[in-house]
NULUM-401564 format. One line per field, with one value per residue (C-alpha): residue number from 1; residue in three letters; x, y, z. Coordinates in Angstrom, 1 decimal. Layout:
N
resi <- (NUM/...)
resn <- (ALA/...)
px <- (X/...)
py <- (Y/...)
pz <- (Z/...)
This chain:
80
resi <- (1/2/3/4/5/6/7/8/9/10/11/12/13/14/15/16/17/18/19/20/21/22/23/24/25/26/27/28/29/30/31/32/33/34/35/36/37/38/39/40/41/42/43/44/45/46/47/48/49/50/51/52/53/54/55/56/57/58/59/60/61/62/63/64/65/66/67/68/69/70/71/72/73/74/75/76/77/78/79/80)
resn <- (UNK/UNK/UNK/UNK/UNK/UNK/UNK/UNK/UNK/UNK/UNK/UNK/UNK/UNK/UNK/UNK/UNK/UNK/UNK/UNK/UNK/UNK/UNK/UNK/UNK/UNK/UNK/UNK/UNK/UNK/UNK/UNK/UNK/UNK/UNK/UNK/UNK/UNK/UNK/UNK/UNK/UNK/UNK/UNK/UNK/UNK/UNK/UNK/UNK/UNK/UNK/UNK/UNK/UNK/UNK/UNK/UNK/UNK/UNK/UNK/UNK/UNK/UNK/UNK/UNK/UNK/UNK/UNK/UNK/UNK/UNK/UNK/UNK/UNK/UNK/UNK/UNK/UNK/UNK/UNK)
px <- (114.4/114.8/118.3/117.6/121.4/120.7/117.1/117.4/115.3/117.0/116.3/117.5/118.0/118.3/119.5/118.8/122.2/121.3/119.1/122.2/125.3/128.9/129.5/126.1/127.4/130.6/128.8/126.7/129.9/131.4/128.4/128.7/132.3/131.3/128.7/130.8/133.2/130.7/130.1/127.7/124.7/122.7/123.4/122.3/124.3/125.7/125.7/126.7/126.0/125.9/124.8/122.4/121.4/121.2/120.6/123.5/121.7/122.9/121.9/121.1/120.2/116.5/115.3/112.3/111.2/110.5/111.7/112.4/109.3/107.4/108.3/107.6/110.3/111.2/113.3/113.7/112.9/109.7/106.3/103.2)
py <- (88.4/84.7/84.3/82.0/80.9/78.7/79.3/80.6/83.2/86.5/90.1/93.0/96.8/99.0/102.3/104.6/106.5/109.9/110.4/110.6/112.9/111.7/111.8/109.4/107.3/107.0/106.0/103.6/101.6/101.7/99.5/97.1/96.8/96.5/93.8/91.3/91.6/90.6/87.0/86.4/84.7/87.7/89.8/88.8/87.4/89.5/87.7/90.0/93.2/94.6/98.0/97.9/100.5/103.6/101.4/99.5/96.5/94.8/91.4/89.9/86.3/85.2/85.2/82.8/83.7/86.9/90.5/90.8/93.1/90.2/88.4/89.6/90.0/87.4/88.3/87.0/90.6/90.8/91.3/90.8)
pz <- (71.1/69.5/68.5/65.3/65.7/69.0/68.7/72.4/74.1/75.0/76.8/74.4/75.5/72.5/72.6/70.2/69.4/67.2/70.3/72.6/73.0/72.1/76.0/76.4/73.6/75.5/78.5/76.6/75.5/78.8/80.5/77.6/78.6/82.4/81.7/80.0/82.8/85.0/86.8/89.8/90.3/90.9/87.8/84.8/82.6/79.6/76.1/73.5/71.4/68.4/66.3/63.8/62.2/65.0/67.7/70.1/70.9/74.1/74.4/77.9/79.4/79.4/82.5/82.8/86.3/85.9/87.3/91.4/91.2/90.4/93.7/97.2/99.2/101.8/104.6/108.5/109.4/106.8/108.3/106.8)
């Protein structure tokens, strides 16, 4: 998603909430609250969220190199 504010690029989860129980719901808000909290390099980075119309949106940094499936995993103890 384009955020037309800071015309930045940006990864967006959207839950759908009907679909979910009060106890899912519950859940749901709990991780939004756990990833704003959060701060290390290897998480990405939380930026905000929002509900609109059934759906919690929870908006996440852009990350331009891709998913860690997308790389092969280099390790000292790797073989080929």
């Amino acid at each position: 998603a384009k955020d037309r504010r800071n015309n930045r690029w940006y990864c967006m989860k959207q839950i759908q909430l009907e679909a979910h129980t009060e106890e899912e719901r519950r859940q749901a808000d709990e991780e939004v609250y756990m990833l704003s909290s959060l701060d290390h390099p290897g998480i990405v980075r939380y930026h905000e969220h929002f509900v609109h119309e059934d759906s919690l949106c929870v908006v996440m940094h852009y990350c331009e190199g891709g998913d860690l499936s997308q790389h092969p995993k280099r390790s000292p103890r790797a073989t080929l």
